[in-house]
MDAnalysis code that builds the backbone (N, CA, C; Angstrom):
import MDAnalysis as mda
import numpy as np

u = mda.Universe.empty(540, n_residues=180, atom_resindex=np.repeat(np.arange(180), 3), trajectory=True)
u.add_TopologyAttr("name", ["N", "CA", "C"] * 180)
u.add_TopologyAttr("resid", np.arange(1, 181))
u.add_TopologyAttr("resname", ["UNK", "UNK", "UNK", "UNK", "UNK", "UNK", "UNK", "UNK", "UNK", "UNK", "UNK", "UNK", "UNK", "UNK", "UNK", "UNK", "UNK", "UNK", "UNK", "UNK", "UNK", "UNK", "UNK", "UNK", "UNK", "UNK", "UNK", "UNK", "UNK", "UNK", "UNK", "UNK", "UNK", "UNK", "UNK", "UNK", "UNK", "UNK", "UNK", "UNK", "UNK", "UNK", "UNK", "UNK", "UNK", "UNK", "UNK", "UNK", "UNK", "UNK", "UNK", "UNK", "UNK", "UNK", "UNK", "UNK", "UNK", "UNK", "UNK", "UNK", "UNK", "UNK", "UNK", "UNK", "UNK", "UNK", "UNK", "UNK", "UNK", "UNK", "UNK", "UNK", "UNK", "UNK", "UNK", "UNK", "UNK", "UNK", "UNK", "UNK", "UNK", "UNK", "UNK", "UNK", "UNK", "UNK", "UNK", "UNK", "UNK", "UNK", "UNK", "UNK", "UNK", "UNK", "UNK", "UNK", "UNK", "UNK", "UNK", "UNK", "UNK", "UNK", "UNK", "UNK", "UNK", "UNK", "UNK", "UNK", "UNK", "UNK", "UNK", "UNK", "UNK", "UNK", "UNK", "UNK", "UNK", "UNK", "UNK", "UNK", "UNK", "UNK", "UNK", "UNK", "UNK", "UNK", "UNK", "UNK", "UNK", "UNK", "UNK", "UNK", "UNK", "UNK", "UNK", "UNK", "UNK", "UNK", "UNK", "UNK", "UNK", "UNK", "UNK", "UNK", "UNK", "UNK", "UNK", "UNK", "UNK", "UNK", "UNK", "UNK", "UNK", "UNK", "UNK", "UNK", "UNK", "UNK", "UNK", "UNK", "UNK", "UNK", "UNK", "UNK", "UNK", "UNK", "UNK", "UNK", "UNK", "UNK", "UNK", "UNK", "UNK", "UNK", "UNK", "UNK", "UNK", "UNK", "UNK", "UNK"])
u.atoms.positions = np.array([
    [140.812, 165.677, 180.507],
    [141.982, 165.109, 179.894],
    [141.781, 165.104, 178.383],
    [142.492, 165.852, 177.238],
    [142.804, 165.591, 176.002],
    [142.835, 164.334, 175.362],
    [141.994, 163.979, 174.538],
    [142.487, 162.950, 173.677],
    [143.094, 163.045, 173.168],
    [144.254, 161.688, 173.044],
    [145.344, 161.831, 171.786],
    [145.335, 161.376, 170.483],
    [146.236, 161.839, 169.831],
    [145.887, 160.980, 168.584],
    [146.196, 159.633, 168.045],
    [145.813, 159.154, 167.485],
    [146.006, 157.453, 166.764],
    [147.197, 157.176, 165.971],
    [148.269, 156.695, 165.746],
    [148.999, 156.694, 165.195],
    [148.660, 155.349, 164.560],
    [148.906, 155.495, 163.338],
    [149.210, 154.657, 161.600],
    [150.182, 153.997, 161.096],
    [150.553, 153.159, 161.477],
    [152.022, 153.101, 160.410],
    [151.357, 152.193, 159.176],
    [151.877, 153.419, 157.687],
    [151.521, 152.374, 156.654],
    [153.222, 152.372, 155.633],
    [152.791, 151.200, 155.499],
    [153.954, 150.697, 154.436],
    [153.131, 151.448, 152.598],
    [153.662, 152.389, 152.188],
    [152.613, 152.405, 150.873],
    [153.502, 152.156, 149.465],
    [153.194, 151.182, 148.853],
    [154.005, 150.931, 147.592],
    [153.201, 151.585, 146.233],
    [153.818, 152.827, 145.748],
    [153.248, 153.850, 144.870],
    [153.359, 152.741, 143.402],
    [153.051, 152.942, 142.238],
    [153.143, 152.393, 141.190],
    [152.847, 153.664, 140.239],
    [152.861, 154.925, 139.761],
    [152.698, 156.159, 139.064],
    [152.840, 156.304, 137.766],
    [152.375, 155.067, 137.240],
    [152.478, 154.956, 135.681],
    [151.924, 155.873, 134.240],
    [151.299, 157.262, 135.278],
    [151.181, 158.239, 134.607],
    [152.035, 159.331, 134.665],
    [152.456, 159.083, 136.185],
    [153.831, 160.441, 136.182],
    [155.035, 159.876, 136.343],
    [155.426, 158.032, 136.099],
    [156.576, 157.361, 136.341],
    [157.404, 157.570, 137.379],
    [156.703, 157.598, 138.595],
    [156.786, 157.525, 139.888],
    [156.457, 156.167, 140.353],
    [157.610, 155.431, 140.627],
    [157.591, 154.007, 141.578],
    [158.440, 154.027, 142.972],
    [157.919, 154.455, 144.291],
    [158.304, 154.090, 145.416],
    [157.747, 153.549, 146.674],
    [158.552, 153.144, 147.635],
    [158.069, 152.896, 148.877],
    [158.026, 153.363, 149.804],
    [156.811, 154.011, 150.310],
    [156.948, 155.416, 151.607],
    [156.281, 154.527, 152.680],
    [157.483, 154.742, 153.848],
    [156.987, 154.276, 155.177],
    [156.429, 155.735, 156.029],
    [154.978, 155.299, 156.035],
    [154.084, 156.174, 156.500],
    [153.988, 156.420, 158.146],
    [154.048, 157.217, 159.056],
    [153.507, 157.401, 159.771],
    [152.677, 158.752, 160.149],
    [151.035, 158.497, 160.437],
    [150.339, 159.274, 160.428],
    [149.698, 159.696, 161.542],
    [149.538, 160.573, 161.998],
    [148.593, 161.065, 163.844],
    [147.409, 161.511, 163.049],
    [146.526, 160.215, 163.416],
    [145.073, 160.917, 163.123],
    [144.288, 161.536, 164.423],
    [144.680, 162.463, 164.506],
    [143.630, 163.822, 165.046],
    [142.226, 162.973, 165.849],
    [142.104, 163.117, 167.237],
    [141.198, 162.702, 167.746],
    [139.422, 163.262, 166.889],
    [139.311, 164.329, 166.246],
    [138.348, 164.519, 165.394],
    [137.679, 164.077, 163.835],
    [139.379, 163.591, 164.049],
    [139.049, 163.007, 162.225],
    [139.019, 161.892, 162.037],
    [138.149, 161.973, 160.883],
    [137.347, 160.166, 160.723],
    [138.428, 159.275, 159.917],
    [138.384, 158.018, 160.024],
    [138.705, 157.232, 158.732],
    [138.713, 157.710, 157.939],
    [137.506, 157.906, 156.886],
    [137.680, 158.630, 155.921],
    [138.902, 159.833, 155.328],
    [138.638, 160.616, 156.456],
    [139.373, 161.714, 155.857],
    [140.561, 161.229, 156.039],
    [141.048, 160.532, 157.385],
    [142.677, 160.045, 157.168],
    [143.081, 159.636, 155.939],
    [141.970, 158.380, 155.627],
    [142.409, 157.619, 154.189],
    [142.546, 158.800, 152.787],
    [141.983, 159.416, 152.914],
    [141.953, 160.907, 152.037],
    [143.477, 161.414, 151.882],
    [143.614, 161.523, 153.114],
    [145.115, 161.983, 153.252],
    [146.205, 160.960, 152.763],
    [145.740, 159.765, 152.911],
    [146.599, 158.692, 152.295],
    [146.397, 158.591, 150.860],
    [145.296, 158.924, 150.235],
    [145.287, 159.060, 149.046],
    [145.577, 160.050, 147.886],
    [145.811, 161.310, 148.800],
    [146.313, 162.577, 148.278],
    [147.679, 162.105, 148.641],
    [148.167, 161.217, 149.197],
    [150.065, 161.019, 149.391],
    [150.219, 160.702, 147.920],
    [149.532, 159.571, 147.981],
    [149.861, 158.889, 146.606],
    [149.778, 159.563, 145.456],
    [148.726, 160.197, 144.965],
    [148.199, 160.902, 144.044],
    [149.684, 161.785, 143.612],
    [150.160, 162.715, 144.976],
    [151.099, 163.544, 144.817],
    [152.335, 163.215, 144.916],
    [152.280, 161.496, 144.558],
    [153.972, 161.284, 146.046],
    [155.218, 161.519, 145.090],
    [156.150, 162.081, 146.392],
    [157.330, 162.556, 145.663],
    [158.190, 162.188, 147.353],
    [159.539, 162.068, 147.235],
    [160.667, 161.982, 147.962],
    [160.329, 162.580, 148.634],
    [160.187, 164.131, 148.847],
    [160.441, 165.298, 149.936],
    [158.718, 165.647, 150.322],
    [157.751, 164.747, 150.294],
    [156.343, 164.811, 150.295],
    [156.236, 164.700, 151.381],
    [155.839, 166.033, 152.108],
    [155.507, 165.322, 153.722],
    [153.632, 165.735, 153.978],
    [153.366, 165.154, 155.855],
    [152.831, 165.622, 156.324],
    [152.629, 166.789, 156.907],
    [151.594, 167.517, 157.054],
    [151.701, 168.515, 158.036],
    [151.055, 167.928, 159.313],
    [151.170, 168.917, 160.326],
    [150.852, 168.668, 162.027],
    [149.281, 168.656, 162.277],
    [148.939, 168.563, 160.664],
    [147.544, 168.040, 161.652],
    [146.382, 169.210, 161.230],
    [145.137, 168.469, 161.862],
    [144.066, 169.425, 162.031],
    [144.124, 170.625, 163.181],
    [144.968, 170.312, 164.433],
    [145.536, 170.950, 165.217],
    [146.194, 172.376, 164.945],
    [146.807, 172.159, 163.841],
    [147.656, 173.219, 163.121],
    [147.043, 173.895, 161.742],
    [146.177, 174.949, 161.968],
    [145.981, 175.744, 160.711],
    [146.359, 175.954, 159.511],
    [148.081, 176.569, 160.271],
    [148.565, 177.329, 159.197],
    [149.418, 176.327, 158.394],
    [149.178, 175.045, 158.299],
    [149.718, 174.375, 157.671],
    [148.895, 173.359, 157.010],
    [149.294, 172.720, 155.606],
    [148.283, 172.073, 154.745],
    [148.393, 170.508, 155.384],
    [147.767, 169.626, 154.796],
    [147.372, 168.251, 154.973],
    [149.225, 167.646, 154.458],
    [148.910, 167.904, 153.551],
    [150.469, 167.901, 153.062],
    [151.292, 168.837, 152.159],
    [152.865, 168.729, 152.044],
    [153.472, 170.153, 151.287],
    [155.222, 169.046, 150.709],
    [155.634, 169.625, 150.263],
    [156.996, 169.617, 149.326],
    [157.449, 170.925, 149.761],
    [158.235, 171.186, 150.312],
    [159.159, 172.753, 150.361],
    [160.854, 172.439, 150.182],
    [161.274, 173.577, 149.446],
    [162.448, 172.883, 148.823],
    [163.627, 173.271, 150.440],
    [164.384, 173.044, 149.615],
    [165.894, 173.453, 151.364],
    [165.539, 174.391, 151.540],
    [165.298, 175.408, 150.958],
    [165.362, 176.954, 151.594],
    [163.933, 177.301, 152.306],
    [162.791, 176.209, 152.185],
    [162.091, 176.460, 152.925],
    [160.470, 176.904, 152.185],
    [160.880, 177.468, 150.638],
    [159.663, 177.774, 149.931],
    [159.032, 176.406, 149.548],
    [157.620, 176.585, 149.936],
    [156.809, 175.604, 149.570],
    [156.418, 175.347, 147.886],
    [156.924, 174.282, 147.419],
    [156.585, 173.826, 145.967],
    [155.212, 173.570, 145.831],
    [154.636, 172.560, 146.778],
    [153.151, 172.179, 146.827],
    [152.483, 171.852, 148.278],
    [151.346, 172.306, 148.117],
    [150.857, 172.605, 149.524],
    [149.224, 172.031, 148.526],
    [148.691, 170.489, 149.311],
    [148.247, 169.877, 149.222],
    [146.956, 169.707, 150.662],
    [145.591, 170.443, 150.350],
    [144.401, 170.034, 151.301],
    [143.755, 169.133, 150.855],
    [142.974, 168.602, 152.135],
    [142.239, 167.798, 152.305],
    [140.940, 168.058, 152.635],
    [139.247, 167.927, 151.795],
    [137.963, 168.447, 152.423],
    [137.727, 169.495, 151.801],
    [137.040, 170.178, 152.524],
    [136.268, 171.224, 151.800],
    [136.330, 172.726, 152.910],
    [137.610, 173.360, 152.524],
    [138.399, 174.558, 153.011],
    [137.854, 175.498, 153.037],
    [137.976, 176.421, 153.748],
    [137.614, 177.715, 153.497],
    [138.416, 178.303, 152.422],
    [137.825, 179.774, 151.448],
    [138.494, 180.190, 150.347],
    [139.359, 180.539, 150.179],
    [139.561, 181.379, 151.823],
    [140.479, 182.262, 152.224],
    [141.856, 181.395, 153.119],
    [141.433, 180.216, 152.858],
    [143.233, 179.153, 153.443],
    [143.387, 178.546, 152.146],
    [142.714, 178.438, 150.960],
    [143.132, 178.257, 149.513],
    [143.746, 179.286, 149.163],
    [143.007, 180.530, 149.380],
    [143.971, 181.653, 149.138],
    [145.247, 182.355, 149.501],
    [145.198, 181.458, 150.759],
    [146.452, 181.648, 151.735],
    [147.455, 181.007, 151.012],
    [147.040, 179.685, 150.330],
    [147.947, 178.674, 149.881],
    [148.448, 179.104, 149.015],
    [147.847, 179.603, 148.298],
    [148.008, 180.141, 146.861],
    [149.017, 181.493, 146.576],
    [148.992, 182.318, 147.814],
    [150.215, 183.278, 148.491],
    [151.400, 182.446, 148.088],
    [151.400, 181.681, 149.281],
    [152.387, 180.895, 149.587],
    [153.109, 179.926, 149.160],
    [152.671, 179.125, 148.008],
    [153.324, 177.704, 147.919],
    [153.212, 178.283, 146.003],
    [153.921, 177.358, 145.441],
    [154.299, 177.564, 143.581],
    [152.696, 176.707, 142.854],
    [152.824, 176.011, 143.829],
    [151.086, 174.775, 143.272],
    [150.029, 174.538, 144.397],
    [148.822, 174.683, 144.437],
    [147.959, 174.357, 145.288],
    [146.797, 172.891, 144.583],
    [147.083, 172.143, 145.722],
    [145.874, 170.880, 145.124],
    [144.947, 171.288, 146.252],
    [143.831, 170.442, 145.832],
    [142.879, 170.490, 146.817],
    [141.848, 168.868, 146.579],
    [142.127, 168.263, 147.280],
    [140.908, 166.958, 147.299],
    [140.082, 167.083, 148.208],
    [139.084, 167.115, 147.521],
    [137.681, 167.162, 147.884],
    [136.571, 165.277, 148.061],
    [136.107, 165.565, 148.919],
    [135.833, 164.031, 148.991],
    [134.395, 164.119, 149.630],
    [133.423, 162.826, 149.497],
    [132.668, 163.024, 150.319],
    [130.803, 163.682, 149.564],
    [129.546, 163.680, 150.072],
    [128.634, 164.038, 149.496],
    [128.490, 165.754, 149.665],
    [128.415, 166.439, 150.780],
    [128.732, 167.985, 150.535],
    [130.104, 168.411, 149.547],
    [130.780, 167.860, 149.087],
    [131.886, 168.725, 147.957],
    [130.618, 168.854, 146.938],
    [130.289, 168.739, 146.372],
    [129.504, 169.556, 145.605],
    [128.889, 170.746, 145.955],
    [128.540, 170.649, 146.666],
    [128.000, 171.667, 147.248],
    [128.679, 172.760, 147.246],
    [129.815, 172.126, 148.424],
    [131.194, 173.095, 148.374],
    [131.240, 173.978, 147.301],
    [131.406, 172.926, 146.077],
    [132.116, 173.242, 144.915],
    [131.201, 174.466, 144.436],
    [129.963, 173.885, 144.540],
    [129.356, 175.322, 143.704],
    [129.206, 176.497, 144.714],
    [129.438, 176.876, 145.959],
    [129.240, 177.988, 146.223],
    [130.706, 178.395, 146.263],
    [132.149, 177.738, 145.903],
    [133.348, 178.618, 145.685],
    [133.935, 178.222, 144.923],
    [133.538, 177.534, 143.776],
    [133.656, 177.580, 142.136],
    [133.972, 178.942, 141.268],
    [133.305, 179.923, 141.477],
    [133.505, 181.005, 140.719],
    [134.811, 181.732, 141.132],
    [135.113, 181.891, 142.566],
    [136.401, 182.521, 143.132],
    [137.542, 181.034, 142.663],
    [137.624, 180.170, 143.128],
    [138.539, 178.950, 142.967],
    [138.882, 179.033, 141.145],
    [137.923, 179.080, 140.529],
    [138.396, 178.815, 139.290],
    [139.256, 180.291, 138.860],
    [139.356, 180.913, 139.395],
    [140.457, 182.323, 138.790],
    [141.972, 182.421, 139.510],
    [142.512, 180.872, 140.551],
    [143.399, 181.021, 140.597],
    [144.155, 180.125, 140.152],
    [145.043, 180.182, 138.889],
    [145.961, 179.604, 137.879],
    [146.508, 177.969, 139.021],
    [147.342, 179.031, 139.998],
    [147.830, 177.855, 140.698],
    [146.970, 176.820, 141.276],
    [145.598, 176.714, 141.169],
    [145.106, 175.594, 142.310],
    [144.745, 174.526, 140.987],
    [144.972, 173.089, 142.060],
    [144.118, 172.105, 141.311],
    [143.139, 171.865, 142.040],
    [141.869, 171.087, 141.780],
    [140.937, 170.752, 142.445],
    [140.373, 169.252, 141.918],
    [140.611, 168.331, 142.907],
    [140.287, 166.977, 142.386],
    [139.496, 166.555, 143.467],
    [138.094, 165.830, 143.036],
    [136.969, 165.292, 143.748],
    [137.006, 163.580, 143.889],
    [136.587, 162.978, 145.356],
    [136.330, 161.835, 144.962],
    [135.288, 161.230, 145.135],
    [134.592, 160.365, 144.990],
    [133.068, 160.256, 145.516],
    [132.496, 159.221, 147.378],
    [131.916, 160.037, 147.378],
    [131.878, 159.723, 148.813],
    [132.108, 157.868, 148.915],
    [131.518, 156.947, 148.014],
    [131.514, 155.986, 147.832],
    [133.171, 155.228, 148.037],
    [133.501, 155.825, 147.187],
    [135.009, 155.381, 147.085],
    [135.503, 155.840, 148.366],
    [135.365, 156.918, 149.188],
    [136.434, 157.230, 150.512],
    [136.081, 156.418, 151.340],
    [134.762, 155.787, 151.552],
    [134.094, 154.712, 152.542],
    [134.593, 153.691, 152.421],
    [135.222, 153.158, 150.992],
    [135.626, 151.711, 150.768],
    [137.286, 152.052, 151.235],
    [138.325, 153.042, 150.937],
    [139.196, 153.268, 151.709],
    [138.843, 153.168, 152.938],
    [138.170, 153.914, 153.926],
    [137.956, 154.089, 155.127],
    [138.312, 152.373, 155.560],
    [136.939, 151.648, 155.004],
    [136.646, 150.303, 155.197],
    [138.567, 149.148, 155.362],
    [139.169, 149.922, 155.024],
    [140.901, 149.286, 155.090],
    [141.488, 149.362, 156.077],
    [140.988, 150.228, 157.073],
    [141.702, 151.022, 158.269],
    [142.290, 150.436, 159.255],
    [143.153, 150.249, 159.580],
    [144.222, 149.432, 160.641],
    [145.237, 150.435, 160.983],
    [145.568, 150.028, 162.493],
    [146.691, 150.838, 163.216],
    [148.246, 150.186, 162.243],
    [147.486, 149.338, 161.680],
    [149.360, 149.218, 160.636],
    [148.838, 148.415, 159.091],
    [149.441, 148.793, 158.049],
    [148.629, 148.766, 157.123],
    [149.748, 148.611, 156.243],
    [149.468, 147.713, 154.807],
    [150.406, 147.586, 154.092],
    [149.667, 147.891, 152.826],
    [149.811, 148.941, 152.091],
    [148.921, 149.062, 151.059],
    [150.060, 148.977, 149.652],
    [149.073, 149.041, 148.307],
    [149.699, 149.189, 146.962],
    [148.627, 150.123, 146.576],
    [149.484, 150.596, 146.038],
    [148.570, 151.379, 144.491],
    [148.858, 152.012, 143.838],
    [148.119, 151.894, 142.577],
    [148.667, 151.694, 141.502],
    [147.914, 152.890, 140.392],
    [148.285, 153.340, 139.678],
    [147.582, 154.933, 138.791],
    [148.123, 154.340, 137.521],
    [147.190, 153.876, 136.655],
    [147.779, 154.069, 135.429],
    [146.414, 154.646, 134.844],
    [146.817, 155.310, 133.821],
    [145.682, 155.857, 132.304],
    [144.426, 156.701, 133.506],
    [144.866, 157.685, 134.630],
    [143.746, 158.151, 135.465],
    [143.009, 157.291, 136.086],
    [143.246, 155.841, 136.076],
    [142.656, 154.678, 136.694],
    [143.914, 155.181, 138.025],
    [142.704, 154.386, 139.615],
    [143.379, 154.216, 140.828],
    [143.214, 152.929, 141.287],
    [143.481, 152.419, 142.320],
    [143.621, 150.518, 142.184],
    [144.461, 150.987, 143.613],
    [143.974, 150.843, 145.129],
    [144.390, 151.041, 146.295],
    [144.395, 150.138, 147.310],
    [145.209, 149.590, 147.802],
    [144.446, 148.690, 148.718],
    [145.479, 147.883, 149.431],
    [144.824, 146.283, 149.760],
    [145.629, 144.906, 150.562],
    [145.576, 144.347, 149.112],
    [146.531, 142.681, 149.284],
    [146.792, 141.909, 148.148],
    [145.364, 141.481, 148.110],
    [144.963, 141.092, 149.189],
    [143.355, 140.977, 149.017],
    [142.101, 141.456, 149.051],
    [142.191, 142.742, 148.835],
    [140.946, 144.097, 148.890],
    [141.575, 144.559, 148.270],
    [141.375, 145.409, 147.070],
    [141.562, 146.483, 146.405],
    [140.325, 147.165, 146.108],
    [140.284, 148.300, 145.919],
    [139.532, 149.138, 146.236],
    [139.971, 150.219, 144.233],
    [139.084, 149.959, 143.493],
    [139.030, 151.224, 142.571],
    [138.230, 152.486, 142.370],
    [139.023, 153.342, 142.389],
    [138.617, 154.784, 142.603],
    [138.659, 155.871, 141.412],
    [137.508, 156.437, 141.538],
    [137.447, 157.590, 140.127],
    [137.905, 158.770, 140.712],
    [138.819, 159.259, 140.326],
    [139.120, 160.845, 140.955],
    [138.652, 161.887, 139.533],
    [138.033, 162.703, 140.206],
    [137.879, 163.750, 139.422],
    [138.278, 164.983, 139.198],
    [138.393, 165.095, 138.188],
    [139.493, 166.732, 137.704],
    [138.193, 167.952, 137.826],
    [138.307, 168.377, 138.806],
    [136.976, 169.568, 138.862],
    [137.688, 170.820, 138.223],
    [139.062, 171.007, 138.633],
    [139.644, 172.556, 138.106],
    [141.069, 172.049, 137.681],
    [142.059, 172.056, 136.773],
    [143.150, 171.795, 136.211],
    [144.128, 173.077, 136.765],
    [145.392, 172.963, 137.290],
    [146.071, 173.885, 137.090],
    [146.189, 174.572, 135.644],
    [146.460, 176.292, 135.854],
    [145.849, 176.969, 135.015],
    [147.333, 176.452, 133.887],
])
């Protein structure tokens, strides 16, 4: 018998005082019988990072050919196509086909690693961003984890500030590669 997946509901109140983005996204998320806390919360933190109106999920670890998350306008072309972890080169490169912007958050103690053995190919494509977070910080997200969750957070001056009214959690994200 298949395991199923976990469903999330988070309430997330954005605050984007670097890209003047203030909303409220009612979240629901299927975390993938394989994937940890962590990386879910990853995914909750790449919402925020990127959030916009038409910001969705994709189907999952289940589903390849589709990113963690994407923006595609009516007609269907993808604006931003947003991973999670540490990808193979060749589904960055896929992305990078396909969508106008590629992010990539990287999280966790192997992204370095990552980083330096596909650093040299990653840094020659204009469209990707690449932002790191430290394994430290995804554990203290992780550490929030509830089947229903009411979070804030808040981005001002590259500062992050994530969390309950009573846990907040601050996070350093790092700019490893800038869109070109």
């Amino acid at each position: 018998m298949a395991l199923k997946s976990t469903i999330f509901k988070i309430d997330l109140q954005i605050a984007d005082m670097d890209r003047g983005y203030y909303a409220d996204h009612a979240l629901t998320i299927a975390g993938h019988p394989s994937e940890t806390d962590e990386r879910m919360m990853a995914r909750v933190l790449a919402f925020a990072l990127f959030a916009a109106p038409d910001l969705r999920f994709g189907r999952g670890l289940s589903t390849p050919d589709e990113p963690a998350l994407w923006r595609r306008d009516p007609t269907g072309e993808v604006l931003l196509w947003v991973e999670v972890g540490q990808p193979d080169d060749k589904l960055v490169r896929k992305a990078c086909h396909r969508a106008q912007r590629v992010a990539l958050l990287t999280y966790g103690r192997v992204a370095a690693v990552w980083w330096a053995q596909h650093r040299a190919v990653l840094e020659g494509w204009p469209k990707l961003r690449v932002l790191h977070v430290q394994a430290e910080d995804v554990q203290a997200l992780a550490a929030l984890v509830a089947r229903t969750l009411r979070l804030q957070c808040t981005i001002q001056d590259g500062q992050i500030w994530i969390g309950q009214a009573q846990h907040m959690v601050e996070l350093v994200v790092q700019e490893w590669k800038p869109w070109g």
